[in-house]
DSSP file (Angstrom, degrees, kcal/mol; ACC not computed):
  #  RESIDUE AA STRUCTURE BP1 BP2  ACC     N-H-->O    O-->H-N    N-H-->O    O-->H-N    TCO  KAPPA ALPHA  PHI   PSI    X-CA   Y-CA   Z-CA
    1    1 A X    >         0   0    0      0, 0.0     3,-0.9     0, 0.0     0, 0.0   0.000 360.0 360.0 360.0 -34.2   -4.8    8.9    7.2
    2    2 A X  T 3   +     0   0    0      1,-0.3     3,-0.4     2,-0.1     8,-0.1   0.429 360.0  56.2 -84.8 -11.3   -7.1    5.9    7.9
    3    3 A X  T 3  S+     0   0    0      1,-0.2    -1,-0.3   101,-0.0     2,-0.1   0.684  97.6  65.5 -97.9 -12.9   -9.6    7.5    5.2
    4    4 A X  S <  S+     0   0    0     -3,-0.9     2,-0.2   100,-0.1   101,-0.2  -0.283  85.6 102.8-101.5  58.7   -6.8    7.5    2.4
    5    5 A X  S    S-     0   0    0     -3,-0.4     5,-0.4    99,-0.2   101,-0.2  -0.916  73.5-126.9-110.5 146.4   -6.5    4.1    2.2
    6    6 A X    >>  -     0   0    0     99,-3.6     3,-1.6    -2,-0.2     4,-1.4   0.040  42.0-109.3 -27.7 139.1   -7.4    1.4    0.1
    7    7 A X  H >> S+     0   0    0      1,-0.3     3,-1.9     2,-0.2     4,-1.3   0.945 122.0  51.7 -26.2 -69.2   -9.4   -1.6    2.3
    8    8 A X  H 34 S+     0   0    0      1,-0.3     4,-0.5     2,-0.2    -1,-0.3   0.535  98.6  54.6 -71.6  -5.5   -6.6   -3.5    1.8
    9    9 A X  H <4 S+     0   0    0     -3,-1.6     4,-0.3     2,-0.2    -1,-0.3   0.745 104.6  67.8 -71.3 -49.0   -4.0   -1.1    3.0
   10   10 A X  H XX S+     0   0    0     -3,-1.9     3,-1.5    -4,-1.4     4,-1.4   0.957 109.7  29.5 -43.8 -79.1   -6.3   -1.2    6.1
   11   11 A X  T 3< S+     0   0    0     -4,-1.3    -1,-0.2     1,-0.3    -2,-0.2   0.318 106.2  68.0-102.5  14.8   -5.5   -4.5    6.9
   12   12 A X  T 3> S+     0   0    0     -4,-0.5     4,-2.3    -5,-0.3    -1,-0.3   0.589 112.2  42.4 -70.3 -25.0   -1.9   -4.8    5.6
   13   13 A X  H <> S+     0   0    0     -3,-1.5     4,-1.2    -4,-0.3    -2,-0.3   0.821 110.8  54.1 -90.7 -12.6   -1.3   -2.3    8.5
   14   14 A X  H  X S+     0   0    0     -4,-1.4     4,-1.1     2,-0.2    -1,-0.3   0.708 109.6  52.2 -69.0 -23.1   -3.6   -4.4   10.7
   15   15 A X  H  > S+     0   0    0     -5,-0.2     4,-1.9    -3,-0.2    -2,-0.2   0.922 108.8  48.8-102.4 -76.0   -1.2   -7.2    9.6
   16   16 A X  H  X S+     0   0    0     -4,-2.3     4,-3.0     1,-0.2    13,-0.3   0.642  98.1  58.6 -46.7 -20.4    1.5   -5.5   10.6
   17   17 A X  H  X S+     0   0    0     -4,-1.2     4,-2.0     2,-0.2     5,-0.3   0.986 113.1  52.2 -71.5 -60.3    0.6   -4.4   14.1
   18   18 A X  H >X S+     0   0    0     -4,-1.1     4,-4.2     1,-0.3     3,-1.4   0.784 108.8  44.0 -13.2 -71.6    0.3   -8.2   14.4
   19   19 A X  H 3X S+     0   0    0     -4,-1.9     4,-1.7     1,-0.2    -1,-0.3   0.841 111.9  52.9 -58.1 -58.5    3.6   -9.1   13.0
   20   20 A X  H 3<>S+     0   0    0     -4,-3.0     5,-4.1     2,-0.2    -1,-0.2   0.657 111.6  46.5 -57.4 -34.2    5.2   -6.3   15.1
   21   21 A X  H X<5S+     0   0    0     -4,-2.0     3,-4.3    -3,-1.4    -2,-0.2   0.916 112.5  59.0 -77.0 -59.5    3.3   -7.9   18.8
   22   22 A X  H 3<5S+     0   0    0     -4,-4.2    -2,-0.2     1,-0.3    -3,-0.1   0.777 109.3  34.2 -31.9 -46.6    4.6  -11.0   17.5
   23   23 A X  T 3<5S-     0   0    0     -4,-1.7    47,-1.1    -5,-0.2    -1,-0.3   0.326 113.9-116.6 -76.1  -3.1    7.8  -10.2   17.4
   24   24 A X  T < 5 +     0   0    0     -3,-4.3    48,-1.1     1,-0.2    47,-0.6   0.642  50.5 174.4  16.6  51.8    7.6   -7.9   20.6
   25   25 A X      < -     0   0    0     -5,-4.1    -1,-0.2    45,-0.2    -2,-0.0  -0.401  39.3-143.6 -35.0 110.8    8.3   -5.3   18.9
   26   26 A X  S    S+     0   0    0     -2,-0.3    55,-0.6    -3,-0.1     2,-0.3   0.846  86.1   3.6 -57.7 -33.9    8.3   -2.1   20.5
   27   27 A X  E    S-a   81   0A   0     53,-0.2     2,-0.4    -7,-0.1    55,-0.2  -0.790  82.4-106.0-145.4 174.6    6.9   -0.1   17.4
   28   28 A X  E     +a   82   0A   0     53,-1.6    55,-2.7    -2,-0.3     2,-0.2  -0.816  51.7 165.9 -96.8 143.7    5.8   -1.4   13.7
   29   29 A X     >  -     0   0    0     -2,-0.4     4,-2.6   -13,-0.3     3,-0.3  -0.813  45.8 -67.1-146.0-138.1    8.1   -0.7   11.4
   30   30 A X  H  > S+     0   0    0      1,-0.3     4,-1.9    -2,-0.2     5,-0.1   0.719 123.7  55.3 -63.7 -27.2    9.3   -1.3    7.9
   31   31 A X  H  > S+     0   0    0      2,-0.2     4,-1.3     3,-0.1    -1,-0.3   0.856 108.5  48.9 -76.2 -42.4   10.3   -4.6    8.3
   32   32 A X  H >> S+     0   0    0     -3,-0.3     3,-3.0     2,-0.2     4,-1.4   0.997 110.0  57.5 -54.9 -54.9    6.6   -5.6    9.7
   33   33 A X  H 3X S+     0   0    0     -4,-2.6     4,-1.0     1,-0.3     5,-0.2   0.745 109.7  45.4 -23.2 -54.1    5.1   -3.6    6.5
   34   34 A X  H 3< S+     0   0    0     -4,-1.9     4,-0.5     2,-0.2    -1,-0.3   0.786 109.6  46.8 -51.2 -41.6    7.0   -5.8    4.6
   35   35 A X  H << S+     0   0    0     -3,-3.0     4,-0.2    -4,-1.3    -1,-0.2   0.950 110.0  60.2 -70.4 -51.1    6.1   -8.8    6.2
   36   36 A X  H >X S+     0   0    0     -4,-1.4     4,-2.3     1,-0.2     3,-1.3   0.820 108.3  43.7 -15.8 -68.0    2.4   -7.5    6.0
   37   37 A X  T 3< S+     0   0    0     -4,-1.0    -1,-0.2     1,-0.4    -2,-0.2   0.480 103.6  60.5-109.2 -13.8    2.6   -7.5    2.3
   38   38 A X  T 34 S+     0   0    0     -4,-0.5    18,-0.4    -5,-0.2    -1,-0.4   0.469 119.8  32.5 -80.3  -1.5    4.3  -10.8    2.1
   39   39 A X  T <4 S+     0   0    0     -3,-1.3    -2,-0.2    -4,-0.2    -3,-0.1   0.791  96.3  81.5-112.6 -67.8    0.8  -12.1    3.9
   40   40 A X     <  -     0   0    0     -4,-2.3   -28,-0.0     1,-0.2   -31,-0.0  -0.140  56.1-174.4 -44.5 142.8   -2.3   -9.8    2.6
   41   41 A X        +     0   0    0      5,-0.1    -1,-0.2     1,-0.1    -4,-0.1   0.230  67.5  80.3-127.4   9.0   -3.1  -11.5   -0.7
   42   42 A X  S    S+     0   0    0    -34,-0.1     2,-0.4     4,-0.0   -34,-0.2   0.359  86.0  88.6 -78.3  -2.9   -5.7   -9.0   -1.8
   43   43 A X  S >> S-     0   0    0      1,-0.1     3,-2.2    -6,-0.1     4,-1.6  -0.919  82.2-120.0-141.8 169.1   -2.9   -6.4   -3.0
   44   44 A X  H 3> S+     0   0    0     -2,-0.4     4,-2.0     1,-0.3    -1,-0.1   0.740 108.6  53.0 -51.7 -39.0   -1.1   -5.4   -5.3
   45   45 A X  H 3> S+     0   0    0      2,-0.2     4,-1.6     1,-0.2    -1,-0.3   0.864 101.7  56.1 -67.7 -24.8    2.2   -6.0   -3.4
   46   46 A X  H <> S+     0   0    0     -3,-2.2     4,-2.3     1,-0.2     5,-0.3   0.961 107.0  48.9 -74.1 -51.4    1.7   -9.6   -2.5
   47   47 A X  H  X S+     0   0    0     -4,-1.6     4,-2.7     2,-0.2     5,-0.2   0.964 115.9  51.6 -56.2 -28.1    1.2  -10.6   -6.2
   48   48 A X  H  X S+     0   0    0     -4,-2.0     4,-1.1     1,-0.2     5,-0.3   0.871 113.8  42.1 -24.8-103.0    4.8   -8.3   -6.7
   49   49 A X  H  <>S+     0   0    0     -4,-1.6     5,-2.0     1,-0.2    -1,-0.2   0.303 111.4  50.1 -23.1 -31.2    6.3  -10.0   -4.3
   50   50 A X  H ><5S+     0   0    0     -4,-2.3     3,-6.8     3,-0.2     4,-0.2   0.903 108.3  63.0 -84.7 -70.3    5.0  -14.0   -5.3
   51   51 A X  H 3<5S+     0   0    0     -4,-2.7    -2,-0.2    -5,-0.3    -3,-0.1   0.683 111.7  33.7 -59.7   8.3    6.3  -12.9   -8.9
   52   52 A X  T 3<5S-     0   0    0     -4,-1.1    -1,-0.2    -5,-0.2    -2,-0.2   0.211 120.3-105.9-139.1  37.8    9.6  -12.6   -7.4
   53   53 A X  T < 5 +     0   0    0     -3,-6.8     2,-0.5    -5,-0.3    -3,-0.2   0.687  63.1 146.1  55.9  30.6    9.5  -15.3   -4.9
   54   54 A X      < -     0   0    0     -5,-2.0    -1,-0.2    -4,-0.2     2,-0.2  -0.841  24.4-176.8 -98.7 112.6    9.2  -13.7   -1.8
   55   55 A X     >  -     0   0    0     -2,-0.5     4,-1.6     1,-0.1     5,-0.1  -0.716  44.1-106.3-110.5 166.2    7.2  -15.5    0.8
   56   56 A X  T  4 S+     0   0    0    -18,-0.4     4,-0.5    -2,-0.2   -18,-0.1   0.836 117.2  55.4 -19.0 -60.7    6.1  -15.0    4.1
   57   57 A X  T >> S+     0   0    0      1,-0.2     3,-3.2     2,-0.2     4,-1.4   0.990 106.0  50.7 -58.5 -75.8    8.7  -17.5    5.4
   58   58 A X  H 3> S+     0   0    0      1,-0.3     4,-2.7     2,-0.2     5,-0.4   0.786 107.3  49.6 -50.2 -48.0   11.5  -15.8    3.9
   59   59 A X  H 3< S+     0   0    0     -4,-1.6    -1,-0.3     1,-0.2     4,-0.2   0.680 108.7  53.6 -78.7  11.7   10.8  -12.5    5.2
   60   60 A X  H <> S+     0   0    0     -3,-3.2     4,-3.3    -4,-0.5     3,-0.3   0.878 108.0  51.1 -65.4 -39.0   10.3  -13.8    8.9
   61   61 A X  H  X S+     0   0    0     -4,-1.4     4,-2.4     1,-0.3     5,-0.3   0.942 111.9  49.4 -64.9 -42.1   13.8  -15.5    8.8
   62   62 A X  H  X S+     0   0    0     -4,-2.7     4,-0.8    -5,-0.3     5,-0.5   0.734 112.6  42.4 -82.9  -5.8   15.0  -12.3    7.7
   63   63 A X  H  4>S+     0   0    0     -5,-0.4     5,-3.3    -3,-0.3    -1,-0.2   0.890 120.6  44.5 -82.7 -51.9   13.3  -10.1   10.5
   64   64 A X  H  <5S+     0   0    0     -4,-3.3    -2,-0.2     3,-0.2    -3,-0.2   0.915 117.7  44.6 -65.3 -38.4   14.3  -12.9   13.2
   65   65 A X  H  <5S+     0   0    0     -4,-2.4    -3,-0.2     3,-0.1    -2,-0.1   0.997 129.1  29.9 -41.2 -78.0   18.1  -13.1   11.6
   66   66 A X  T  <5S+     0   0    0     -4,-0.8    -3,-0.2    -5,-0.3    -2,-0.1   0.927 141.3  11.3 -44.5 -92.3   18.2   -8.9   11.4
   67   67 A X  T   5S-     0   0    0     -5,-0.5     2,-0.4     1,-0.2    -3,-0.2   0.921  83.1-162.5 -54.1 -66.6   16.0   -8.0   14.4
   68   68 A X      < -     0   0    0     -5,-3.3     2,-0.2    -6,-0.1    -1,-0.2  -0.747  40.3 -56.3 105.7-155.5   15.4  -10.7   16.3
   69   69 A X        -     0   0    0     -2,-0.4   -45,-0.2   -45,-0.1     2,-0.1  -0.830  51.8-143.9-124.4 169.9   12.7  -10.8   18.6
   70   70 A X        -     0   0    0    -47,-1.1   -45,-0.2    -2,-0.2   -46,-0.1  -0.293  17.4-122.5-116.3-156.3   12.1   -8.2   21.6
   71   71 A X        +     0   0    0    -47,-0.6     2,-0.4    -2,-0.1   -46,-0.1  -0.014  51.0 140.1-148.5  56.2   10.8   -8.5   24.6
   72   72 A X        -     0   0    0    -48,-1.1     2,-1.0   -51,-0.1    -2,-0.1  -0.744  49.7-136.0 -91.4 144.4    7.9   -6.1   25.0
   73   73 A X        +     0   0    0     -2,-0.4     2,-0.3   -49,-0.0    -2,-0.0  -0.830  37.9 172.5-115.7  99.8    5.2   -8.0   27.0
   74   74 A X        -     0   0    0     -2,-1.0     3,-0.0   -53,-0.1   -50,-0.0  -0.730  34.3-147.3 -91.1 129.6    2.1   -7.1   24.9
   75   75 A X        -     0   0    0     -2,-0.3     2,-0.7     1,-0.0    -1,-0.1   0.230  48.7-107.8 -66.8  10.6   -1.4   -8.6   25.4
   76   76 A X  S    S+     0   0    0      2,-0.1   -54,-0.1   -58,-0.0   -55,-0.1  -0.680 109.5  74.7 120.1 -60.1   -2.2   -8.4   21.8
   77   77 A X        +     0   0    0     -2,-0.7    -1,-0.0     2,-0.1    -3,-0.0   0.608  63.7  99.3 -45.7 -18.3   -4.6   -5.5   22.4
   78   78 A X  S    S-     0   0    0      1,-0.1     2,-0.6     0, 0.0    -2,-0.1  -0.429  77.0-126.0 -80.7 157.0   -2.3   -2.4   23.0
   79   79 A X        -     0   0    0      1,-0.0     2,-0.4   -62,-0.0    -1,-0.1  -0.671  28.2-134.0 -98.3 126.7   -2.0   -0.5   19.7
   80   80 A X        -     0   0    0     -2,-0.6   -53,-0.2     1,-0.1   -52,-0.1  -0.542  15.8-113.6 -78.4 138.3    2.0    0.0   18.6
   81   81 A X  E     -a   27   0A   0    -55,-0.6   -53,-1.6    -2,-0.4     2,-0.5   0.026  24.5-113.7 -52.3 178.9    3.5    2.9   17.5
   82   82 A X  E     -a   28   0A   0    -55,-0.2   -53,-0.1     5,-0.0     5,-0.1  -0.839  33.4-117.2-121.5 107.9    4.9    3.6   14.0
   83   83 A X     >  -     0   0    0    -55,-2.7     4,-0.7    -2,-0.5     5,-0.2   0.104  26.9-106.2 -44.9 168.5    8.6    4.1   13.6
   84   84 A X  T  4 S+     0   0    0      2,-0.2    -1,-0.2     1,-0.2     4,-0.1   0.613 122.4  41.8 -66.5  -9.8   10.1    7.1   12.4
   85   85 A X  T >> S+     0   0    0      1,-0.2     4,-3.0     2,-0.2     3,-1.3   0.876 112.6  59.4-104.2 -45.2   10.9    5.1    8.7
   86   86 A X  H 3> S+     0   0    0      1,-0.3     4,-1.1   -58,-0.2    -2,-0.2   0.641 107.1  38.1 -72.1 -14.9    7.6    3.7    8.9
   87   87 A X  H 3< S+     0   0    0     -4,-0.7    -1,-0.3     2,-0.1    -2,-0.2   0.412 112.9  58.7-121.0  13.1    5.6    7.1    9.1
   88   88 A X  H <> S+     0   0    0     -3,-1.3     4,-1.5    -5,-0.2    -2,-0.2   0.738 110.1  45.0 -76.1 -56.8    8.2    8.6    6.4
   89   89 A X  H >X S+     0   0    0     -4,-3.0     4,-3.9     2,-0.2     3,-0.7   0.940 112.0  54.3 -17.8 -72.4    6.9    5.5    4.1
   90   90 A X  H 3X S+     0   0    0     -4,-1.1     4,-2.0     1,-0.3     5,-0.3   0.918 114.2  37.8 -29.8 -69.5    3.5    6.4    5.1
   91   91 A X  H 3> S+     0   0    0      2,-0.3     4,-2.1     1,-0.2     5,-0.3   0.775 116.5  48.5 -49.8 -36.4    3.8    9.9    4.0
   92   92 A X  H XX S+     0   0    0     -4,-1.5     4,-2.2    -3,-0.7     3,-1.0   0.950 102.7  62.5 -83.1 -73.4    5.7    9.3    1.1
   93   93 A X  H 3X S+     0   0    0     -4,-3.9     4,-1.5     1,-0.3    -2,-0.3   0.638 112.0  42.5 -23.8 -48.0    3.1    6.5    0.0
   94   94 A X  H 3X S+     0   0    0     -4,-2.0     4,-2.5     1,-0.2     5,-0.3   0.919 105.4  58.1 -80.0 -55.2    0.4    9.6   -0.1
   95   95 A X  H <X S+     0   0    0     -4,-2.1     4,-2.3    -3,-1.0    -1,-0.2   0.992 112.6  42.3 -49.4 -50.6    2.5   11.9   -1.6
   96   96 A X  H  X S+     0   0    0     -4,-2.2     4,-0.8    -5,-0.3    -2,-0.2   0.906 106.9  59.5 -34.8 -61.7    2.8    9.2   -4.6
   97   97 A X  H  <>S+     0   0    0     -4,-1.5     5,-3.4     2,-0.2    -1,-0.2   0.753 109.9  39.0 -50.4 -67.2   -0.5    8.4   -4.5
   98   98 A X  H ><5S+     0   0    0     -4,-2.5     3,-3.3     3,-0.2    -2,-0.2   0.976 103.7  69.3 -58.2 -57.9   -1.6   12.4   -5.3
   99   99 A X  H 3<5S+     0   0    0     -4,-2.3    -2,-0.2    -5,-0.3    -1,-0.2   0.909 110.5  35.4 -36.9 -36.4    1.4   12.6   -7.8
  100  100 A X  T 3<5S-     0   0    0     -4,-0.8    -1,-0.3     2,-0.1    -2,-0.1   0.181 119.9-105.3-122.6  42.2   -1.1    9.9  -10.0
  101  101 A X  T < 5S+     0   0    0     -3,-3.3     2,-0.3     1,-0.2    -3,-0.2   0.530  71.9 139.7  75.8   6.4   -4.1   11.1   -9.2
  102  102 A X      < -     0   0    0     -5,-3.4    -1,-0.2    -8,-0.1    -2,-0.1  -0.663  44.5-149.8-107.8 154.7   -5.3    8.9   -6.9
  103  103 A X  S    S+     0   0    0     -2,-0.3     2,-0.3    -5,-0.0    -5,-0.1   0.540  82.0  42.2 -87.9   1.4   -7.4    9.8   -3.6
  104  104 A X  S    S-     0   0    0     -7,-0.2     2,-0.6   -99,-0.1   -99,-0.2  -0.928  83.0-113.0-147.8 167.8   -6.3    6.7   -1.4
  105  105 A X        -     0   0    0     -2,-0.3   -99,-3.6  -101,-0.2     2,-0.2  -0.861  33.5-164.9-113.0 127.9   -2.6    4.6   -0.7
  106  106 A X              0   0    0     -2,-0.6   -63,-0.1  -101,-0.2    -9,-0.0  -0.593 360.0 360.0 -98.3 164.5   -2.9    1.1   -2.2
  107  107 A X              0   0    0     -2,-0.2   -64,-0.1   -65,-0.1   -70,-0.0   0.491 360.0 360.0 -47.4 360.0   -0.2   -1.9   -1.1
């Protein structure tokens, strides 16, 4: 998977593993992505997302409101899983992706 995507794709899911230890999270899931996409400003999604006035801040308050935080005790390094909605996304995102011709998943 890691060669069909875009750079930035790369490190919107790098972003997200973040978000997800931050939150001590057991797995990444949609709600990091999101958060991810609210952050990376190199892609397509962040400029979305600014032209409808979705910031960082707001989608943390809505992860800490919803989710909350967990209480996995991470040392930053360990690599997280991807929840089950988060590797249907994935998947889907690629399928799209071929459906317009393209060889790699953007933001």
């Amino acid at each position: 998977m890691e060669d069909s995507l875009t750079p930035s794709a790369k490190k919107t899911l790098m972003i997200a593993q973040e978000q997800a230890r931050g939150f001590q999270h057991q797995s990444v899931g949609t709600e990091h992505l999101l958060l991810a996409l609210s952050i990376e400003k190199s892609g397509i999604a962040y400029q979305t997302l600014n032209q409808l006035s979705v910031t960082e801040q707001d989608v943390k308050e809505e992860i800490e409101q919803i989710a909350g935080y967990g209480n996995l005790q991470n040392d930053g390094t360990t690599y997280l899983p991807y929840s089950p909605k988060m590797r249907d996304i994935l998947n889907l995102a690629g399928q799209i992706a071929k459906q317009y011709g393209s060889k790699r998943v953007g933001t």
